[in-house]
Short mmCIF file of the C-alpha atoms (twelve columns), coordinates in Angstrom:
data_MODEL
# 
_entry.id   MODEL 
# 
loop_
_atom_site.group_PDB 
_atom_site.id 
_atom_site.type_symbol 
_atom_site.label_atom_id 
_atom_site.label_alt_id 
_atom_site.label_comp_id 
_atom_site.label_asym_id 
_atom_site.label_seq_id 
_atom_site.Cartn_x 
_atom_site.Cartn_y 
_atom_site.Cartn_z 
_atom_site.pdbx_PDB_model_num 
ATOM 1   C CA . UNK A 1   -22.468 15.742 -24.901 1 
ATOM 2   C CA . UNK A 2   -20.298 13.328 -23.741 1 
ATOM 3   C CA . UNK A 3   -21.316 9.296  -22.923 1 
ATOM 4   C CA . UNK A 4   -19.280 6.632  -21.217 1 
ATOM 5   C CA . UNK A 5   -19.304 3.302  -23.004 1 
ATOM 6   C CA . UNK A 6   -19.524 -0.148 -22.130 1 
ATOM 7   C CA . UNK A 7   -17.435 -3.022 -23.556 1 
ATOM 8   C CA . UNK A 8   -20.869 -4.279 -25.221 1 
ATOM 9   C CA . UNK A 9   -21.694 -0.951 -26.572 1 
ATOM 10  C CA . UNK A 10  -22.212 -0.417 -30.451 1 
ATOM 11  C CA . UNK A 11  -19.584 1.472  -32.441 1 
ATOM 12  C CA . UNK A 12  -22.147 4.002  -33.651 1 
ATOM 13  C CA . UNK A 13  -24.264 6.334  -30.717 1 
ATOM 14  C CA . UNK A 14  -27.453 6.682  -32.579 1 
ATOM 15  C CA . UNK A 15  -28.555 9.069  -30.007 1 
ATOM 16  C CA . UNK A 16  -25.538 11.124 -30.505 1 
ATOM 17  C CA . UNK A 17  -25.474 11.065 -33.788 1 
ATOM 18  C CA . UNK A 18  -28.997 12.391 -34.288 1 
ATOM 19  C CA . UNK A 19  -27.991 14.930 -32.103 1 
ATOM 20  C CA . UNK A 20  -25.189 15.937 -34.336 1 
ATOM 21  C CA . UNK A 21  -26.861 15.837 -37.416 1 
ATOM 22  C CA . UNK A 22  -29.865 18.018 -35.800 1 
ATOM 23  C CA . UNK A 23  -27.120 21.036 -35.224 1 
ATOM 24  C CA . UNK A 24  -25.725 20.708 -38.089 1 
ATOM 25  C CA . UNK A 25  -29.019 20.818 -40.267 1 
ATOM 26  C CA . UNK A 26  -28.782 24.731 -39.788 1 
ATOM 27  C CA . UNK A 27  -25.826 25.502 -41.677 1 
ATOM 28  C CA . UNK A 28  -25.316 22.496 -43.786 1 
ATOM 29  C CA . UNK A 29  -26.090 24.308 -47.140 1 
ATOM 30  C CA . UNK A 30  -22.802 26.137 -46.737 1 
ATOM 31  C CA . UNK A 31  -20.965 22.896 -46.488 1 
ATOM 32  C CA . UNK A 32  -23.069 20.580 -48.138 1 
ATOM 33  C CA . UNK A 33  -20.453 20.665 -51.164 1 
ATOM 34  C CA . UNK A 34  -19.059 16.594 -50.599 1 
ATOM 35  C CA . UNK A 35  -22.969 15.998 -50.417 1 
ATOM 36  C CA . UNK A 36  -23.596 17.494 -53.508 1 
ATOM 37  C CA . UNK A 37  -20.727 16.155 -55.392 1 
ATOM 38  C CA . UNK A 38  -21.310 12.299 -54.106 1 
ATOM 39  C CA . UNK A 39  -24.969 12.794 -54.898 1 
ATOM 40  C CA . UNK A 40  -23.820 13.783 -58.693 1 
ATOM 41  C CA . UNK A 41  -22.052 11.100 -59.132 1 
ATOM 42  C CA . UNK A 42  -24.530 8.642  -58.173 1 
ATOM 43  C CA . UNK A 43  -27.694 10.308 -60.038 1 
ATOM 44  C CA . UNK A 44  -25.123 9.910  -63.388 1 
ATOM 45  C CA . UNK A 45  -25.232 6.461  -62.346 1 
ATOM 46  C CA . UNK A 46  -28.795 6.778  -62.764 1 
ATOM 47  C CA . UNK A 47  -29.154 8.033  -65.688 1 
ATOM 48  C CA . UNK A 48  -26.634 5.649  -66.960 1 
ATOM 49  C CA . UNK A 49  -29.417 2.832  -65.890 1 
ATOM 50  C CA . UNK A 50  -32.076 4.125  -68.621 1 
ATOM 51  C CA . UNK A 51  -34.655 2.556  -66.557 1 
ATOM 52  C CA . UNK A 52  -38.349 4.235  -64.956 1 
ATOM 53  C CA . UNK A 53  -38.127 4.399  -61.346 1 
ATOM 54  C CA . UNK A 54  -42.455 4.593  -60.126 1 
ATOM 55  C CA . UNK A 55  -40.919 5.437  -56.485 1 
ATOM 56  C CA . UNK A 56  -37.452 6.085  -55.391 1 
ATOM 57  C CA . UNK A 57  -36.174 6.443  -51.205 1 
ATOM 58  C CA . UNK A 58  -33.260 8.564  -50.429 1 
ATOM 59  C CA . UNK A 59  -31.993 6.985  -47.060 1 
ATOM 60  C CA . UNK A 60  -30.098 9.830  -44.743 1 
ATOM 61  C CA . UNK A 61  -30.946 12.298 -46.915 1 
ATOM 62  C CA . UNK A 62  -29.616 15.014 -45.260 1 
ATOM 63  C CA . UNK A 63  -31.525 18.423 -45.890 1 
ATOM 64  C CA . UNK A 64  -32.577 17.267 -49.563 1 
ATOM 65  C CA . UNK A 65  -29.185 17.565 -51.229 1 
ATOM 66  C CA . UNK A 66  -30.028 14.810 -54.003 1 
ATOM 67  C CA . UNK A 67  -33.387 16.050 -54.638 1 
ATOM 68  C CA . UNK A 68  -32.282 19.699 -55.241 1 
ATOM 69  C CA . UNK A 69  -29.794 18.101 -57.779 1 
ATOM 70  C CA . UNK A 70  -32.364 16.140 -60.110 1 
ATOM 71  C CA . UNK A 71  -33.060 18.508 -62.377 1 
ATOM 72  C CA . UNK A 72  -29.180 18.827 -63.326 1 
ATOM 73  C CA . UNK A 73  -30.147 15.045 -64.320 1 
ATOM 74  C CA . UNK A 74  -32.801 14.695 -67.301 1 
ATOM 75  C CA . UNK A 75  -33.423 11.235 -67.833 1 
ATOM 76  C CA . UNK A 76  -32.876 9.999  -64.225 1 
ATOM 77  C CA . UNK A 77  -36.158 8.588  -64.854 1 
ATOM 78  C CA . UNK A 78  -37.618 9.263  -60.909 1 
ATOM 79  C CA . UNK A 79  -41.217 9.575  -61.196 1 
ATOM 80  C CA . UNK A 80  -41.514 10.155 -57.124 1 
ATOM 81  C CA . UNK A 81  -39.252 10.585 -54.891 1 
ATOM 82  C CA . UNK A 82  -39.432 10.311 -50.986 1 
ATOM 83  C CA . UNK A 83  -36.654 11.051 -48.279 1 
ATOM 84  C CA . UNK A 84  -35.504 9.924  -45.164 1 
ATOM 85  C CA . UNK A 85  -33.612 11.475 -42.264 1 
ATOM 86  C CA . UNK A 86  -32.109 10.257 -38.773 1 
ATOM 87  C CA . UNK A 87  -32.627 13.539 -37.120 1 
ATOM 88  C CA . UNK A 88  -36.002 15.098 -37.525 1 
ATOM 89  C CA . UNK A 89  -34.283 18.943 -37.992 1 
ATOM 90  C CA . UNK A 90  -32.765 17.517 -41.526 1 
ATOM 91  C CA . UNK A 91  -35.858 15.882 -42.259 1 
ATOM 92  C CA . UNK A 92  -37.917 19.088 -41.642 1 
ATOM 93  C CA . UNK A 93  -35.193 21.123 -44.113 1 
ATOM 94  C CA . UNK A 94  -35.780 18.802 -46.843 1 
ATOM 95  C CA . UNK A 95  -38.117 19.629 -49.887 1 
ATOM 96  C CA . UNK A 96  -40.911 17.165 -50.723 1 
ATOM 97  C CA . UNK A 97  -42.329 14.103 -48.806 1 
ATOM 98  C CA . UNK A 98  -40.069 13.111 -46.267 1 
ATOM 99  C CA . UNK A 99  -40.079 11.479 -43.161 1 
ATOM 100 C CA . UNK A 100 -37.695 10.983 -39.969 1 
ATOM 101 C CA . UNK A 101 -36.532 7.409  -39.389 1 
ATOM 102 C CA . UNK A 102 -33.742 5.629  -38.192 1 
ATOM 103 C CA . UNK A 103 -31.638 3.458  -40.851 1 
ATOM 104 C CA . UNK A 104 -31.272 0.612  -38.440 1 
ATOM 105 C CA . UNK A 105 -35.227 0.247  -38.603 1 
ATOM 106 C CA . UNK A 106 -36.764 1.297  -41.358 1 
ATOM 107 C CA . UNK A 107 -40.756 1.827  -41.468 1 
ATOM 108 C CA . UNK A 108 -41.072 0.742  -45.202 1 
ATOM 109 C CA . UNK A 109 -43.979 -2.098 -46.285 1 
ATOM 110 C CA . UNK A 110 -42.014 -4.584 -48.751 1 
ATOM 111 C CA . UNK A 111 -41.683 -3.920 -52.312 1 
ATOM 112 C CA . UNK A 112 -42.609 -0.383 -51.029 1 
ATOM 113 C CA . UNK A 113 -39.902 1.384  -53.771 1 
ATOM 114 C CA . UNK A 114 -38.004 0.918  -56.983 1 
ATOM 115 C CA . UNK A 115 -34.803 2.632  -55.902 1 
ATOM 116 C CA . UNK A 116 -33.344 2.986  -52.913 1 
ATOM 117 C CA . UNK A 117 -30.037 5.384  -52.578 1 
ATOM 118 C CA . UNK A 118 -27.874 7.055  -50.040 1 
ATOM 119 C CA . UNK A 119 -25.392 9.399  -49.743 1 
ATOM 120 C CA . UNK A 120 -23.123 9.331  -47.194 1 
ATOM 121 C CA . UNK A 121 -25.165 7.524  -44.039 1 
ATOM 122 C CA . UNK A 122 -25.005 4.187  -44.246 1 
ATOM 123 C CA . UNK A 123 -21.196 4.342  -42.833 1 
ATOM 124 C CA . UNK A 124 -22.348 5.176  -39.510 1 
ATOM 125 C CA . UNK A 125 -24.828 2.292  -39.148 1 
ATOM 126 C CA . UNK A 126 -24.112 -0.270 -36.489 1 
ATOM 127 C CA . UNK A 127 -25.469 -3.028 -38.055 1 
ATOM 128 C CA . UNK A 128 -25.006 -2.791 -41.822 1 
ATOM 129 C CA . UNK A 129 -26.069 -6.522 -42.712 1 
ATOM 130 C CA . UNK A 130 -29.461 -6.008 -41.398 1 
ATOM 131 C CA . UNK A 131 -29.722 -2.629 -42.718 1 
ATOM 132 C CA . UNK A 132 -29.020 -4.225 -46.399 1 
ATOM 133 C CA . UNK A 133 -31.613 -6.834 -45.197 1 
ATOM 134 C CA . UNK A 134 -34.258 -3.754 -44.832 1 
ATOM 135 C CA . UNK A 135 -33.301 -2.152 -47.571 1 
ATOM 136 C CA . UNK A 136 -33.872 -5.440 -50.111 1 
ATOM 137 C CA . UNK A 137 -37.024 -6.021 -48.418 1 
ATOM 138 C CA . UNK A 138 -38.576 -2.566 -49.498 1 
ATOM 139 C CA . UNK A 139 -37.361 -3.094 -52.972 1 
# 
C-alpha cells in the first residue's frame, strides 16, 4: 500500500498506519515483548504514585498489553480501566471496555478520567501539541 505525498502532507499517514496496526493485531502476542516491558515500567510508576485512580484510559492500547499486566501490579490503585485503539482489529483483541478512536481526536467528555497512559503511540501522532491539549482536557 503505497501513497504519493504532497509537500503539505503530514509526517504520519493515519490511514496507513491503521492499516498496519490492523495486520499486525493477529500476531502481535508473539512480539508484543517491548509492549510488555514499556508497559511494566510505567504501571511501577504507578504504583510508585500511591494514589486511587476512579477511571484510568490507555491511549493506543494495542491488543490490551497493559491491562493483561495489572495484576503483576498490586497497588496500582486502577479501579476501572478503559482502552483505546487506532485500528478497530486491536481494539476488538483487547480485554475489557474498549473502544476504536483516533489519538488526534479523541471522543472523551472533559474530566472524563483520572489517568491517562500510553505505551508506545503517541510517537506517531502528527500533531502532538493538540493531542496533549485532548488529553489534559479529559483529565
Amino acid at each position: 500500500m503505497t501513497q504519493a505525498k504532497s509537500a503539505t502532507s503530514a509526517p504520519f499517514d493515519r490511514t496507513l498506519l491503521r492499516w498496519r496496526r490492523s495486520r499486525a493485531a493477529k500476531g502481535l502476542a508473539d512480539h508484543d515483548f517491548l509492549l510488555r516491558e514499556t508497559g511494566g515500567r510505567l504501571l511501577e510508576r504507578i504504583v510508585d504514585q500511591q494514589r486511587e485512580f476512579s477511571l484510568a484510559l490507555n491511549l493506543g492500547c494495542h491488543c490490551g498489553e497493559l491491562v493483561t499486566l495489572l495484576p503483576a501490579y498490586p497497588g496500582h490503585g486502577i479501579r476501572e480501566f478503559i482502552q483505546c485503539d487506532l485500528a478497530p482489529t486491536m481494539a476488538a483483541a483487547a480485554s475489557g471496555p474498549c473502544i476504536c478512536a483516533d489519538e488526534e481526536a479523541l471522543p472523551f467528555a472533559a474530566q472524563s478520567f483520572d489517568l491517562v497512559m500510553s505505551v508506545l503511540s503517541l510517537h506517531a501522532v502528527n500533531d502532538l501539541p493538540g493531542s496533549l491539549v485532548q488529553i489534559r482536557r479529559a483529565l
